[in-house]
C-alpha positions, 0 to 999 in steps of 0.5 A: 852189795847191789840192790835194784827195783823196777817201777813201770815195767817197762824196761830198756832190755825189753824195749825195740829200736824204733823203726823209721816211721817213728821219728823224732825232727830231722834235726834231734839225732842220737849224737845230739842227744849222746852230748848231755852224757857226763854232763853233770846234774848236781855237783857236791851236793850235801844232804840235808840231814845227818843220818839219823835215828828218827828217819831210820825208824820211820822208814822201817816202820812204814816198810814193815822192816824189823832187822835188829840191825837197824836198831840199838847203839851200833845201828846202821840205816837200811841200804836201800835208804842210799837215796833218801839221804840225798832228797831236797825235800819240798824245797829242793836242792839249790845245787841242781844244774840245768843239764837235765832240764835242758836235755828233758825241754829239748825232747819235750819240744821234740814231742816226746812230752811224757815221762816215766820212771822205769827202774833204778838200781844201787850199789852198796860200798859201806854201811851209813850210821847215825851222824854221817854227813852225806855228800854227793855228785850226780851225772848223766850217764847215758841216753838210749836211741830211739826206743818202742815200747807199749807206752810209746816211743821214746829215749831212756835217760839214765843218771849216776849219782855217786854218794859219800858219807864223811868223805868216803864213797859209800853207794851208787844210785842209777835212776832211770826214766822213759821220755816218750811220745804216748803211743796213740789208742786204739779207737773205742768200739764200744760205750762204756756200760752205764750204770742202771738201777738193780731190779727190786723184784728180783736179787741175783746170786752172790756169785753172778752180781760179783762176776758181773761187777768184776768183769765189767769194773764198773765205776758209776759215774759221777755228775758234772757240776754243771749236771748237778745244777740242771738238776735243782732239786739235787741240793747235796754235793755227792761223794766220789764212787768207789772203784768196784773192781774184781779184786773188791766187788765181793766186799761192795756186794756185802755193803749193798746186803748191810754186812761188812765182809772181811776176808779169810784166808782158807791157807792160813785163816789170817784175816785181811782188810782191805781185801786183796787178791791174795794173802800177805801172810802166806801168799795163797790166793784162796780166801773166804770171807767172815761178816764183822760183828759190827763192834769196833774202836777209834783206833786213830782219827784225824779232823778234816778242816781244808779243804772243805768237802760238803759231800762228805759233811752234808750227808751225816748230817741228815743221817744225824739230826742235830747230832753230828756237830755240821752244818747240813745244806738246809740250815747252810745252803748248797755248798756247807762244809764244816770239819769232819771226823776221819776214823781208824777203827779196829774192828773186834776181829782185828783188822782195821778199816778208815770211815766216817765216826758219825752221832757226835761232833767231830771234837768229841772223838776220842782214841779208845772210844767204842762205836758201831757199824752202820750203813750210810745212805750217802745219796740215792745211788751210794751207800757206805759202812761208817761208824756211829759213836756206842751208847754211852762212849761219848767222851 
């Protein structure tokens, strides 16, 4: 059995041999780079667990995959898990030679400096089961001549890593990457639209406010620190802009209304957030929205203590009064920060969306705990939909 994915979308078979004025330092040929080829990379590596029941769910789970097959007593590990049983982790493996390394300083120093990944490919020999104990080897299998591709110019690595589980041979993985000189850009012809403020007296259409937000994919920009500091009377840290693109500048044209908008399928009538360009249900593009009533619950959270992020402490605190639990710049001084509460909230419809919990401290949020949407003046530029805790539903 064999699986592949691609991950760039650039390709060995879809690239073009460089041409002459292309090239790398006379003394960096093709032969030289051909001599890292069978050189190994890691030789009898183990994997530093056992396959295993938890790792096996947790993959599922954040895949999405249900087979039956991967549970119960008789379960084995998803195939295209192969890889995952050889990874080091933060700490890596001490079995690794330096073949690879040297072979990517030598193209560094040819200028070749960037790297990506472009595709891998697997071979499945026989299942895994919980309790194999995974040993491998890994090679250089090949590297390409001098390749063009939209990226740059570059040579394409590819290496093998042939694995067992209990001594027996159970996959092949090949993993391959693009080193490459980034190919120069095209001069600017033009600056990139600012962000002006929206006229008060008149309000364009739903319809043209997207397609402008959309063609343009405006991001406004964000004050430098030292532009934060010319300006004195700017004494609150601002949040990051959100990235308005075409597939979302409907969402940000509610927020700018007061309405949180969700989008509907017109195929399928699923409900999705956060939006997307087509349904994950049924995979129709065509969708129309539906206004939240508002109404939610603390699905998850988590407490944010490190690092200290002021911007997104400060601004709740003036929305709040004395009611958040965090210091705010007036009684902290520029720069304040305290932990905050980050929320998964459950809307009544049924989808879920990640914001600010704000009107209780951050140590009085609870799973379960009722809130209500409302929209946060962040600064005098951005507003946001958080959620404040419901009358009555503080822990």
């Amino acid at each position: 059995m064999n699986g592949g994915s691609g991950v760039s979308g650039v390709s060995p078979e879809g690239a073009k041999a460089a041409g002459p004025g292309d090239g790398p330092p006379p003394d960096l040929t093709h032969e030289r780079l051909k001599a890292y080829e069978g050189r190994p990379t890691a030789a009898a590596g183990v994997g530093k667990d056992l396959v295993n029941e938890p790792m096996i769910r947790h993959w599922c789970e954040a895949v999405g995959d249900t087979h039956p097959a991967y549970r119960g007593p008789d379960a084995i590990a998803p195939p295209t898990m192969l890889q995952a049983w050889t990874m080091g982790g933060l700490s890596g493996h001490a079995d690794r030679s330096g073949a690879y390394d040297e072979l990517s300083r030598l193209l560094d120093s040819a200028g070749y400096t960037s790297i990506v990944a472009t595709d891998c490919e697997q071979e499945y020999l026989r299942p895994l089961r919980p309790g194999d104990r995974i040993t491998f080897d890994s090679v250089i299998e090949s590297v390409s001549e001098r390749k063009t591709t939209k990226l740059g110019t570059g040579h394409f690595i590819t290496t093998r890593m042939d694995i067992r589980a209990d001594g027996e041979p159970a996959g092949t993985h090949r993993f391959r990457v693009l080193k490459y000189a980034p190919a120069a850009r095209p001069p600017k012809t033009a600056e990139r639209p600012k962000v002006t403020e929206r006229p008060k007296a008149t309000e364009p259409s739903r319809a043209a406010e997207r397609r402008t937000a959309a063609e343009q994919c405006i991001t406004p920009e964000q004050p430098t620190a030292a532009e934060q500091r010319k300006t004195p009377e700017r004494r609150t840290p601002l949040r990051p802009r959100p990235v308005i693109n075409r597939d979302n500048a409907g969402f940000w044209e509610g927020v700018r209304r007061h309405r949180l908008l969700i989008q509907r399928c017109t195929g399928c009538r699923t409900l999705r957030f956060p939006w997307l360009p087509g349904c994950n249900a049924c995979g129709s593009p065509e969708w129309g929205t539906v206004g939240a009533s508002g109404a939610g619950t603390v699905f998850s959270y988590v407490v944010m203590h490190h690092p200290a992020f002021p911007a997104f402490t400060a601004p709740d605190q003036q929305a709040d009064g004395a009611g958040s639990g965090v210091a705010g710049p007036d009684t902290a001084g520029p720069g304040a920060a305290s932990p905050y509460a980050v929320g998964l909230i459950e809307l009544a419809e049924g989808v879920r969306m990640v914001s600010n919990i704000v009107g209780t401290p951050y140590d009085k949020v609870r799973i379960g705990m009722p809130v209500r949407l409302e929209f946060l003046r962040a600064d005098e530029e951005l507003e946001l939909p958080v959620f404040r805790v419901a009358e009555g539903g503080e822990g």
